[in-house]
PyMOL Python script that loads the backbone (N, CA, C, O; Angstrom):
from pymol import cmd

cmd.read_pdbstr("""\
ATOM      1  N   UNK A   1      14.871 -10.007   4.606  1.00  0.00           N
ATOM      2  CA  UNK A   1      13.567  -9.636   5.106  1.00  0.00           C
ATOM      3  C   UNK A   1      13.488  -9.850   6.611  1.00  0.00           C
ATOM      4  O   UNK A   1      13.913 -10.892   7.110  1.00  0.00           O
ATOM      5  N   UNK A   2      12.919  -8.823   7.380  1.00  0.00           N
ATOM      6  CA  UNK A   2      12.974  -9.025   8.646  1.00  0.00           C
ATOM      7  C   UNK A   2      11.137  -9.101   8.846  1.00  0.00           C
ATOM      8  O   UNK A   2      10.381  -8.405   8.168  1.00  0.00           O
ATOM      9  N   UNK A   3      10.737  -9.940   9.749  1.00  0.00           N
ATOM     10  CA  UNK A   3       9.503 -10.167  10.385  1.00  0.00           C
ATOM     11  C   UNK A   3       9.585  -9.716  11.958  1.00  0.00           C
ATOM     12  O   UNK A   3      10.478  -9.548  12.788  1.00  0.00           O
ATOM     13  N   UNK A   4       7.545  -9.570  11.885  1.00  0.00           N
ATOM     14  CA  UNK A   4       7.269  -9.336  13.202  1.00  0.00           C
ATOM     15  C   UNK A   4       5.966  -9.163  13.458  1.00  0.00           C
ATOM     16  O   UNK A   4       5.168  -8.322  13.043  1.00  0.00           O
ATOM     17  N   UNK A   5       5.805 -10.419  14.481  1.00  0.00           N
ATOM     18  CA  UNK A   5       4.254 -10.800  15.013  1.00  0.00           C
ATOM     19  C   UNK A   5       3.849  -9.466  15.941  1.00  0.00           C
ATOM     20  O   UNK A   5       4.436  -8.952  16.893  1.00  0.00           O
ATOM     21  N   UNK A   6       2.880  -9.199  15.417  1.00  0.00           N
ATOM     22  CA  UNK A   6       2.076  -7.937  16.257  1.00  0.00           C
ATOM     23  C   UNK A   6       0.715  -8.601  16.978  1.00  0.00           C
ATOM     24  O   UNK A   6      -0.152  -9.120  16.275  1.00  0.00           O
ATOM     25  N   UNK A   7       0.631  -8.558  18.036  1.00  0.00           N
ATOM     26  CA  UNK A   7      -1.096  -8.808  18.589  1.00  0.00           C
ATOM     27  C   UNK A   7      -1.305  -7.578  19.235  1.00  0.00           C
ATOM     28  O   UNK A   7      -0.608  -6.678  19.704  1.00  0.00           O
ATOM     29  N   UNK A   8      -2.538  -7.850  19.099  1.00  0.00           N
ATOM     30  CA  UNK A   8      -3.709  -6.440  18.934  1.00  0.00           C
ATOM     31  C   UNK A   8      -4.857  -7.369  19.427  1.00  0.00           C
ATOM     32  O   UNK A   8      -4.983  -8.591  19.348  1.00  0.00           O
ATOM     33  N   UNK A   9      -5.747  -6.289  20.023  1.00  0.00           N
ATOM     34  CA  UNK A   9      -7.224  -6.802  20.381  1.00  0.00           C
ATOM     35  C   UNK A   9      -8.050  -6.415  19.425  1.00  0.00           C
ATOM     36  O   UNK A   9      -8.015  -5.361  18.789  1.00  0.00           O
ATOM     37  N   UNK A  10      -9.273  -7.859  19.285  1.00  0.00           N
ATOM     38  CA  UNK A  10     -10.198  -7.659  18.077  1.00  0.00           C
ATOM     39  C   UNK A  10     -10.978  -6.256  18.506  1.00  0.00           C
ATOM     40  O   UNK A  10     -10.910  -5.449  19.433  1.00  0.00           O
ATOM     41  N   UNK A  11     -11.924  -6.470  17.031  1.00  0.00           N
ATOM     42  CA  UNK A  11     -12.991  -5.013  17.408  1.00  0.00           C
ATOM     43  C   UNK A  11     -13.565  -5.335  18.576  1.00  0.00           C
ATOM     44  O   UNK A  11     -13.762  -4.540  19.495  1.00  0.00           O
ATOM     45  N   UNK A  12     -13.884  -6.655  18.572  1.00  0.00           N
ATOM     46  CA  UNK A  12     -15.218  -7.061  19.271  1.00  0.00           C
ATOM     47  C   UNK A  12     -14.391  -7.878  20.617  1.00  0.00           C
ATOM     48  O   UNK A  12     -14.894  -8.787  21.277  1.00  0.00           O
ATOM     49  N   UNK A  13     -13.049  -7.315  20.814  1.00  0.00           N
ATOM     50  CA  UNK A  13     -12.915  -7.323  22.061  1.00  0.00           C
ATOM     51  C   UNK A  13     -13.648  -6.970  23.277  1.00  0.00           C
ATOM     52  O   UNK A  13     -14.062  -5.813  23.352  1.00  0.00           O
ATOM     53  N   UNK A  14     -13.958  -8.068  24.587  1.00  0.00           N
ATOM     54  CA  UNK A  14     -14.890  -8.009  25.456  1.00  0.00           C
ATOM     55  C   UNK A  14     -14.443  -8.070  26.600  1.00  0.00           C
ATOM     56  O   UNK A  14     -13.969  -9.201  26.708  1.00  0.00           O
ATOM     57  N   UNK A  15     -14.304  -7.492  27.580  1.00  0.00           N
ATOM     58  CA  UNK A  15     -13.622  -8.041  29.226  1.00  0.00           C
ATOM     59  C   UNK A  15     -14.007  -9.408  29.153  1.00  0.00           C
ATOM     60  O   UNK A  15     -13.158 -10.299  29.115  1.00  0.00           O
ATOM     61  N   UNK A  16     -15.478  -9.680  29.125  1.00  0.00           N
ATOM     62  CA  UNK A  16     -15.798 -11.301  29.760  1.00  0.00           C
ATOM     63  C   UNK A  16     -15.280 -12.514  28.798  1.00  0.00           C
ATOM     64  O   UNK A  16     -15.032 -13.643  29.220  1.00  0.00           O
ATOM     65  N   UNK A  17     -15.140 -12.040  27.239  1.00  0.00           N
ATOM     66  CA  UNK A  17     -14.283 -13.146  26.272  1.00  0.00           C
ATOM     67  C   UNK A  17     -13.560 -12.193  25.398  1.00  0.00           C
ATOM     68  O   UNK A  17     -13.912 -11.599  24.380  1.00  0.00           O
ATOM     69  N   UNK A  18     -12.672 -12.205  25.937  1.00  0.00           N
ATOM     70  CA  UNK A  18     -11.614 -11.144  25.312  1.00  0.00           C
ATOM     71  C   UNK A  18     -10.922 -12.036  23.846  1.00  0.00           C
ATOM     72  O   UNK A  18     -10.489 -13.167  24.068  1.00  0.00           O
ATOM     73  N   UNK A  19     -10.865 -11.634  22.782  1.00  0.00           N
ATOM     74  CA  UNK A  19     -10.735 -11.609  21.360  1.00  0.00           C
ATOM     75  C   UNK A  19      -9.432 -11.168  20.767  1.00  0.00           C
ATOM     76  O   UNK A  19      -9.207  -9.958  20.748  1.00  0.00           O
ATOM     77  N   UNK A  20      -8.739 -11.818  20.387  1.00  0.00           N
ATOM     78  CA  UNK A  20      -7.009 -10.910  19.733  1.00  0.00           C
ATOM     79  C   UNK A  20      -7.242 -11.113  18.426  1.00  0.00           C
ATOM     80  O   UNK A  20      -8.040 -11.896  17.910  1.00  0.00           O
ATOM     81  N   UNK A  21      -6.214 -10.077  17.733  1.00  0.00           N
ATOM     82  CA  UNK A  21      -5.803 -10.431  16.250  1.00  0.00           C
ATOM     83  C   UNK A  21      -4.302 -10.516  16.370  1.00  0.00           C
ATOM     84  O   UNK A  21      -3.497  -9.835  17.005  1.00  0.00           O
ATOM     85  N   UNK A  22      -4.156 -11.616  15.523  1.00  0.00           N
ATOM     86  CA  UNK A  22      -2.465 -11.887  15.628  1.00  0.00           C
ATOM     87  C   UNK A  22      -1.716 -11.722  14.040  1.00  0.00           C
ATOM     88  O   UNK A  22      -1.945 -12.614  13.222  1.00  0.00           O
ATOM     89  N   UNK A  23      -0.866 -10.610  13.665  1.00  0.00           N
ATOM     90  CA  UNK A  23      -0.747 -10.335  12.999  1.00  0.00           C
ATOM     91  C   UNK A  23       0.923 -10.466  12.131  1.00  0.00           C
ATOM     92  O   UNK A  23       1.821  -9.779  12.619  1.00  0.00           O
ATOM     93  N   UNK A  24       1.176 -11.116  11.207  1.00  0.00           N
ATOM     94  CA  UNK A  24       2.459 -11.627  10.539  1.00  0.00           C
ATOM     95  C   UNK A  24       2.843 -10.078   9.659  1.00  0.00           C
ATOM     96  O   UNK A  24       2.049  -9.564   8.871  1.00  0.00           O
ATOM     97  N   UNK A  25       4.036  -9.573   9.947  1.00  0.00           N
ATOM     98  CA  UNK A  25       4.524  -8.229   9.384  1.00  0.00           C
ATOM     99  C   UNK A  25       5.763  -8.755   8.597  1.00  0.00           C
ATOM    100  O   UNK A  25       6.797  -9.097   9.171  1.00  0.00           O
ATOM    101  N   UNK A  26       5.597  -8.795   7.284  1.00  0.00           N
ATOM    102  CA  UNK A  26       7.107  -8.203   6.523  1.00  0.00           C
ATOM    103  C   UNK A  26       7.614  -7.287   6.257  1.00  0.00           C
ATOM    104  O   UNK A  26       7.176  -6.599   5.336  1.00  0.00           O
ATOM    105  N   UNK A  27       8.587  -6.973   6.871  1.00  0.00           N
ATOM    106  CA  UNK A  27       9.662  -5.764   6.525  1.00  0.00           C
ATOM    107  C   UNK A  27      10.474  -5.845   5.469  1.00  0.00           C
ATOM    108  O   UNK A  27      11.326  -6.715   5.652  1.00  0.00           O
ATOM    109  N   UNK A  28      10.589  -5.169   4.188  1.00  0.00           N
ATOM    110  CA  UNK A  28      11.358  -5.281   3.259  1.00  0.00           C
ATOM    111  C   UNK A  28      12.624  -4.351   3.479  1.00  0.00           C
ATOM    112  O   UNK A  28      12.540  -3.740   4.545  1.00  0.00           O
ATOM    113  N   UNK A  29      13.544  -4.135   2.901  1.00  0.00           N
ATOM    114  CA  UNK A  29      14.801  -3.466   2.900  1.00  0.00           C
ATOM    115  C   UNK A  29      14.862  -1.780   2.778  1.00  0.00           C
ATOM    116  O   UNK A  29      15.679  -0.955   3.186  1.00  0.00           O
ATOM    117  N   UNK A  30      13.521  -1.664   1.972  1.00  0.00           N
ATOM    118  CA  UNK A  30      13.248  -0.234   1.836  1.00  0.00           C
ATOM    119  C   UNK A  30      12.478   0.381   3.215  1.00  0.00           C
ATOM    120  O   UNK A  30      12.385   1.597   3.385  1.00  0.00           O
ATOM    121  N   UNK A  31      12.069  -0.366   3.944  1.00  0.00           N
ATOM    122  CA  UNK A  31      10.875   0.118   5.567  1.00  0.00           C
ATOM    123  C   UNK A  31       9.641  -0.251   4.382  1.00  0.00           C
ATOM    124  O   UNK A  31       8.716   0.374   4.902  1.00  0.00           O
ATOM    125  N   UNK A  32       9.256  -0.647   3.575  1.00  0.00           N
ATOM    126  CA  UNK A  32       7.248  -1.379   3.474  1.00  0.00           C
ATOM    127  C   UNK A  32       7.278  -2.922   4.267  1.00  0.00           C
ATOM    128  O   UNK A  32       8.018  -3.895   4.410  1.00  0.00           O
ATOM    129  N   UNK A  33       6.064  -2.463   4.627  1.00  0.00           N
ATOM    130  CA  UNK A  33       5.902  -3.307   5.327  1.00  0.00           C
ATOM    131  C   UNK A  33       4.500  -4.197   4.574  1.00  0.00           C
ATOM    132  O   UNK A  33       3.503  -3.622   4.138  1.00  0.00           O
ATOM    133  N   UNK A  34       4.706  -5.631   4.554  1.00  0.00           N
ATOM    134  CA  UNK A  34       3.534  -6.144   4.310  1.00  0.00           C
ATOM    135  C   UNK A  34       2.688  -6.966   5.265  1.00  0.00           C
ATOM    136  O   UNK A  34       3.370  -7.658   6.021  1.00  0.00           O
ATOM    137  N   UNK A  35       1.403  -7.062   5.417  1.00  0.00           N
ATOM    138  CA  UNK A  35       1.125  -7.824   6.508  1.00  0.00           C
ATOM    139  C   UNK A  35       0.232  -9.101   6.152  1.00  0.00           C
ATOM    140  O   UNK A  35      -0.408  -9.195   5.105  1.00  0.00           O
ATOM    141  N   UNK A  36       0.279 -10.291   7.380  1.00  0.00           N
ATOM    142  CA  UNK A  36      -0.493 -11.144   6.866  1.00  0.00           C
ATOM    143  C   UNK A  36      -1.123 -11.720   7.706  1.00  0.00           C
ATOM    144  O   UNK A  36      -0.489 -12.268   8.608  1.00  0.00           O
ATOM    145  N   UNK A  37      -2.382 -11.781   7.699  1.00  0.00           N
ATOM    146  CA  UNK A  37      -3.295 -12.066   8.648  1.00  0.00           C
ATOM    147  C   UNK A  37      -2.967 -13.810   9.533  1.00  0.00           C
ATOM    148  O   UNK A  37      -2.872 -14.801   8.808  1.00  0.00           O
ATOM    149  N   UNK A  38      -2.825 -13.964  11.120  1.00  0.00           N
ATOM    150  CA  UNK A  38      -2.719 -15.230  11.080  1.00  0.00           C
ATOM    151  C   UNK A  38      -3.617 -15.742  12.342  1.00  0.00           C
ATOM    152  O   UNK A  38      -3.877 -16.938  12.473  1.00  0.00           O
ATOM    153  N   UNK A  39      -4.010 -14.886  13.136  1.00  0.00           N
ATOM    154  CA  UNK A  39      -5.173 -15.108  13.591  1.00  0.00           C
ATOM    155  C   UNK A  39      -6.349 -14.015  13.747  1.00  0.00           C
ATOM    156  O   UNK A  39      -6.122 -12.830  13.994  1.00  0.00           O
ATOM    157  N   UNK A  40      -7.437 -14.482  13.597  1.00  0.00           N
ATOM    158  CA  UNK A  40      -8.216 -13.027  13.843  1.00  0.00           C
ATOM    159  C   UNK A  40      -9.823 -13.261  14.363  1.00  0.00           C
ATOM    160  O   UNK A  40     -10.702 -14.012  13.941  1.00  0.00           O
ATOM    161  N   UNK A  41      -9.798 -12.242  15.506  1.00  0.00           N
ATOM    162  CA  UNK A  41     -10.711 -12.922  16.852  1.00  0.00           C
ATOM    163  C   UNK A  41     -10.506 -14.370  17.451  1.00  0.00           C
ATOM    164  O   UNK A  41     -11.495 -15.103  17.462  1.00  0.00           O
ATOM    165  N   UNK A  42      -9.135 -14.917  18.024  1.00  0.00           N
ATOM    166  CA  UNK A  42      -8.980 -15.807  18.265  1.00  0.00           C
ATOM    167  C   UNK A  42      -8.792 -15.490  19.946  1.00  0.00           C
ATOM    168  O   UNK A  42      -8.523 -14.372  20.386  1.00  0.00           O
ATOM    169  N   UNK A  43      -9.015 -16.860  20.882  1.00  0.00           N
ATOM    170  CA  UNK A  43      -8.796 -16.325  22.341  1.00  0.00           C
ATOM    171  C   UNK A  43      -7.641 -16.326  22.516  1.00  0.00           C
ATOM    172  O   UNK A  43      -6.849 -16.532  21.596  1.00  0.00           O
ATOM    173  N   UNK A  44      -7.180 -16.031  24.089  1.00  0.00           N
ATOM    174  CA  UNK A  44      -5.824 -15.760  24.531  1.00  0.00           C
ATOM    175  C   UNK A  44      -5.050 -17.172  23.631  1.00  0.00           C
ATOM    176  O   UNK A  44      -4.411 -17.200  22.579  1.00  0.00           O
ATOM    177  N   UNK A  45      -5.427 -18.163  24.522  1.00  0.00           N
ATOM    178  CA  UNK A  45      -4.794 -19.646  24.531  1.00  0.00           C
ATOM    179  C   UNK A  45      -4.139 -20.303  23.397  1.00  0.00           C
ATOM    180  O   UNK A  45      -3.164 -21.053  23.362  1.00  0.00           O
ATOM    181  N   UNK A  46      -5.277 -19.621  22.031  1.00  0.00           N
ATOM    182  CA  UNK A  46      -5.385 -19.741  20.621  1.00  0.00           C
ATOM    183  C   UNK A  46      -3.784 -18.698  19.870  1.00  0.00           C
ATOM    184  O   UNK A  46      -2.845 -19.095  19.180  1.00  0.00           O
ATOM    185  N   UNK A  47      -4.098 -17.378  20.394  1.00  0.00           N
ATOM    186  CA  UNK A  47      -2.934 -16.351  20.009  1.00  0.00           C
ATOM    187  C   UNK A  47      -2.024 -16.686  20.539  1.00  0.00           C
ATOM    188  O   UNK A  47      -0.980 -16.583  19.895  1.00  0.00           O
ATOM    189  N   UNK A  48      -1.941 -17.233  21.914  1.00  0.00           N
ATOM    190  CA  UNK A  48      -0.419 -18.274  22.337  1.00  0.00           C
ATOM    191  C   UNK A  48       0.480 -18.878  21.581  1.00  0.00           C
ATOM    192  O   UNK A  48       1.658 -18.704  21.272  1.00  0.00           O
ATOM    193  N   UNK A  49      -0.810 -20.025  21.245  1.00  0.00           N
ATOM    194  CA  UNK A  49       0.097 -21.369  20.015  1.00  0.00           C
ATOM    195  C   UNK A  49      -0.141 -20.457  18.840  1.00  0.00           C
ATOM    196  O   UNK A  49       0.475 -21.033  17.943  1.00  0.00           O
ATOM    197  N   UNK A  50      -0.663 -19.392  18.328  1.00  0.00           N
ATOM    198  CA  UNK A  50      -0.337 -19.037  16.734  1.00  0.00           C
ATOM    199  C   UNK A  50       1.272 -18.261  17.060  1.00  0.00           C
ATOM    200  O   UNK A  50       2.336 -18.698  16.622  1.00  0.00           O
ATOM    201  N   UNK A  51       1.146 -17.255  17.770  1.00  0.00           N
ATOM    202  CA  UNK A  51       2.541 -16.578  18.308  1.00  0.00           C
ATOM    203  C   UNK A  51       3.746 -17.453  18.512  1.00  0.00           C
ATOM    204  O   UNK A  51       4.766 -17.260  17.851  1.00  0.00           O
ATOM    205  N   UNK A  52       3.667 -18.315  19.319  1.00  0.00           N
ATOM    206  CA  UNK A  52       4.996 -19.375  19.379  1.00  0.00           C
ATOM    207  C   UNK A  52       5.436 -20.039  18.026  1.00  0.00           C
ATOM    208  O   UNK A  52       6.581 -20.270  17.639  1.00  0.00           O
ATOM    209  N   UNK A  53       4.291 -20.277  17.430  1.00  0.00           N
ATOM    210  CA  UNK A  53       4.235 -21.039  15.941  1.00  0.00           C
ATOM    211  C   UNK A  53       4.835 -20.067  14.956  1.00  0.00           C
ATOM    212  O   UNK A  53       5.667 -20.379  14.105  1.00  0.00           O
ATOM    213  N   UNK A  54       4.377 -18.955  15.133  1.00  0.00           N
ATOM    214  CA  UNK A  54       5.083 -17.599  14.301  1.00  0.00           C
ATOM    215  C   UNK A  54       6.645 -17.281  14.206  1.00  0.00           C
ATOM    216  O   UNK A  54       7.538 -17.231  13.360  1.00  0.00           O
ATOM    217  N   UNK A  55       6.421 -17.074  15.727  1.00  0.00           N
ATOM    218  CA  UNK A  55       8.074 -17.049  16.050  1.00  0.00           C
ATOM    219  C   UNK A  55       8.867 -17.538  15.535  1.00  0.00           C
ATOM    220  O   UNK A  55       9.642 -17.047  14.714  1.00  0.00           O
ATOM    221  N   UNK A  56       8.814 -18.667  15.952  1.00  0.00           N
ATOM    222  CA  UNK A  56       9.738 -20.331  16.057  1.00  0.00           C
ATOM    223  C   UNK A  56       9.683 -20.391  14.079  1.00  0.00           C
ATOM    224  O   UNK A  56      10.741 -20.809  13.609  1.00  0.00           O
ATOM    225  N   UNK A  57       8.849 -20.109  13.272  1.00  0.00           N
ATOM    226  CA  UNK A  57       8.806 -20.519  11.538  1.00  0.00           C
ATOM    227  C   UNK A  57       9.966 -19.183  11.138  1.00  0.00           C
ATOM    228  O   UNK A  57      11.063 -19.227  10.581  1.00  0.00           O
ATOM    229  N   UNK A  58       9.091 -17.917  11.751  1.00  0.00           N
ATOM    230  CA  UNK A  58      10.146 -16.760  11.446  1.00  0.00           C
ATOM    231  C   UNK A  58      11.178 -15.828  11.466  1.00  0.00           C
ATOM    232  O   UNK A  58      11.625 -14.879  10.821  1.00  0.00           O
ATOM    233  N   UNK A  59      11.416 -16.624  12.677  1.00  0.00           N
ATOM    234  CA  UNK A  59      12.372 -15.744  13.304  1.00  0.00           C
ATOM    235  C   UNK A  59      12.329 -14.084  14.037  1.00  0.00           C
ATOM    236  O   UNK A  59      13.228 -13.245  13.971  1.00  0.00           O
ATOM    237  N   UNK A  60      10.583 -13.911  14.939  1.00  0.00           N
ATOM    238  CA  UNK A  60      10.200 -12.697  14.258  1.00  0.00           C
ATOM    239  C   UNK A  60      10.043 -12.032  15.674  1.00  0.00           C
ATOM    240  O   UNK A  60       9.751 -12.657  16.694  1.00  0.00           O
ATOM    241  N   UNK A  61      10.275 -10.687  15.598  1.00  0.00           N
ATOM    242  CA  UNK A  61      10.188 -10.281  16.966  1.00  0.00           C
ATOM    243  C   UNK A  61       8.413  -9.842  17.761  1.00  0.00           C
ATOM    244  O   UNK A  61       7.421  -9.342  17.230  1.00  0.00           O
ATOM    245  N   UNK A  62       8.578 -10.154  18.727  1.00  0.00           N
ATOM    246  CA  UNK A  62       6.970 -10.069  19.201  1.00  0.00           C
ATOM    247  C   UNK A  62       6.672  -8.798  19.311  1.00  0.00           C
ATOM    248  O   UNK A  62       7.686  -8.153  19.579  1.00  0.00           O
ATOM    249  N   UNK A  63       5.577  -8.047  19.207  1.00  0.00           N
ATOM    250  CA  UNK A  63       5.354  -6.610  19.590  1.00  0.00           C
ATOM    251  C   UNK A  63       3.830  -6.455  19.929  1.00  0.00           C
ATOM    252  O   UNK A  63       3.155  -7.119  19.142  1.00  0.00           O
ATOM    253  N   UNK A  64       3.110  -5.805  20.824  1.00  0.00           N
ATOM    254  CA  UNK A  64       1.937  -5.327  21.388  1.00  0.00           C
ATOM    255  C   UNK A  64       1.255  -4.091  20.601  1.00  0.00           C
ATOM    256  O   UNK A  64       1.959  -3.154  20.223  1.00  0.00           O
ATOM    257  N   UNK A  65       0.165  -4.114  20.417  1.00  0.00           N
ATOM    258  CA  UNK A  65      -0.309  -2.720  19.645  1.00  0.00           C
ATOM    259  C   UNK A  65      -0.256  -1.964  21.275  1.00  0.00           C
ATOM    260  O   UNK A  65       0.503  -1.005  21.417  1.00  0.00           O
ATOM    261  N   UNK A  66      -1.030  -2.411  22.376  1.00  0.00           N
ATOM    262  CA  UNK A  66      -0.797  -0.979  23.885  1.00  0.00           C
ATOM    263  C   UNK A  66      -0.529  -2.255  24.802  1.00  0.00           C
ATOM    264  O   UNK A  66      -0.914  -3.401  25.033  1.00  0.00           O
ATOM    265  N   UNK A  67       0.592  -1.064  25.246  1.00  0.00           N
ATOM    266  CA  UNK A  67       0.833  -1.640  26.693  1.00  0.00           C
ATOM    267  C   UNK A  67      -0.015  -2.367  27.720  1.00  0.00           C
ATOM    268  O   UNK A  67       0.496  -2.911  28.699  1.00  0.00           O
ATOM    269  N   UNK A  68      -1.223  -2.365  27.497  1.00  0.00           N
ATOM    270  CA  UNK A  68      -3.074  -2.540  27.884  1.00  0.00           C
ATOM    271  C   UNK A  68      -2.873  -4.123  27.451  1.00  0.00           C
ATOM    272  O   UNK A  68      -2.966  -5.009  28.300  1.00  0.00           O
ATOM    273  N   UNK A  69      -2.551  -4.449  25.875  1.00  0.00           N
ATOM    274  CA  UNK A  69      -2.544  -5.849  25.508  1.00  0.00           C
ATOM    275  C   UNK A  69      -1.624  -6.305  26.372  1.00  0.00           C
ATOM    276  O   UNK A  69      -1.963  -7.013  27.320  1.00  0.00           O
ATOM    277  N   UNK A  70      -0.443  -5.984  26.168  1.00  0.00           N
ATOM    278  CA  UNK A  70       1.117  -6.750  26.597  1.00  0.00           C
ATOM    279  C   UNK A  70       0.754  -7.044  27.980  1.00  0.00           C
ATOM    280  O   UNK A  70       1.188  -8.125  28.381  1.00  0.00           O
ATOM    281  N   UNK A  71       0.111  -6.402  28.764  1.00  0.00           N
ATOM    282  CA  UNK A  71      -0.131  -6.987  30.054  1.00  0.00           C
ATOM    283  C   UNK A  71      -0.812  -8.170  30.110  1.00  0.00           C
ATOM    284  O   UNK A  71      -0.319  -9.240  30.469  1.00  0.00           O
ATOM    285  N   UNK A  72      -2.033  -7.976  29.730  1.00  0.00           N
ATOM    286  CA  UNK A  72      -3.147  -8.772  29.232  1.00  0.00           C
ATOM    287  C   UNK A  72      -2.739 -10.235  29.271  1.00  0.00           C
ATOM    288  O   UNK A  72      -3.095 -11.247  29.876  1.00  0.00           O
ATOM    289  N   UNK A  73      -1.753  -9.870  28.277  1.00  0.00           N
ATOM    290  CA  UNK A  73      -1.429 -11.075  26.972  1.00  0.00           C
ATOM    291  C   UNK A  73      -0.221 -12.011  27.803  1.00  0.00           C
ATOM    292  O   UNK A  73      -0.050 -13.216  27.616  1.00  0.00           O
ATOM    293  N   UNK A  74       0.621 -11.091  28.831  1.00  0.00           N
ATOM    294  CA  UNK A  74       1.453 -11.683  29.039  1.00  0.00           C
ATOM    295  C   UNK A  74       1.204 -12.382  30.394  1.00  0.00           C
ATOM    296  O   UNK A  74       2.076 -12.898  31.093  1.00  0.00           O
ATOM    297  N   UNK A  75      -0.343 -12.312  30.705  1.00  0.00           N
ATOM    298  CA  UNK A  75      -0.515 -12.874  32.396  1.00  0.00           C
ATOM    299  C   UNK A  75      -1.188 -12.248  32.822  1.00  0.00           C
ATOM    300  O   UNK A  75      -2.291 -12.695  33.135  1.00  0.00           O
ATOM    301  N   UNK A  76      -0.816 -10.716  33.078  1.00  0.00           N
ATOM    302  CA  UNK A  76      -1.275  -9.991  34.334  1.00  0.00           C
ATOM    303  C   UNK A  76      -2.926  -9.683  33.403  1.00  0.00           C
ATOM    304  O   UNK A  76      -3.336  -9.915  32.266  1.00  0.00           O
ATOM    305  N   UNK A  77      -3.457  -9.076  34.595  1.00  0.00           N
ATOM    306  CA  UNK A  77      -5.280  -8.836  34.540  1.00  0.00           C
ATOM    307  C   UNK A  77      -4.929  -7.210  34.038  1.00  0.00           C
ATOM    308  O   UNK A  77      -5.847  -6.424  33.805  1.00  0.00           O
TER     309      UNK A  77
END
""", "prot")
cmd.dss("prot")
cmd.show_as("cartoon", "prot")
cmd.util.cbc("prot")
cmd.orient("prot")
């Protein structure tokens, strides 16, 4: 089984308190994928330590829903 943390911005993402969903993906052998919720509307700081925590349990590769997050997420404004 291969994994992979996806973050995404909540619905109720806001410029002034911006909101993520951090999301646990199993890949089975056939391509289904199952998913499992592990944070949702949590802040940057919060999706940090769930993401590192993800990683580091699963071995799992990180991925951005838009290029818009990955900036975001990774520092830049």
């Amino acid at each position: 089984m291969e994994y992979e943390i996806k973050v995404g911005k909540n619905v109720a993402f806001d410029e002034d308190i911006p909101s993520f969903d951090v999301t646990l993906v199993a890949w089975d052998r056939f391509g289904g994928g199952m998913t499992h919720g592990r944070g949702f509307g949590v802040t940057k700081a919060e999706a940090q330590t769930i993401v590192k925590k993800q990683v580091r349990l699963y071995n799992a590769n990180l991925t951005y829903t838009t290029p818009e997050i990955e900036q975001f997420f990774s520092g830049g404004e």
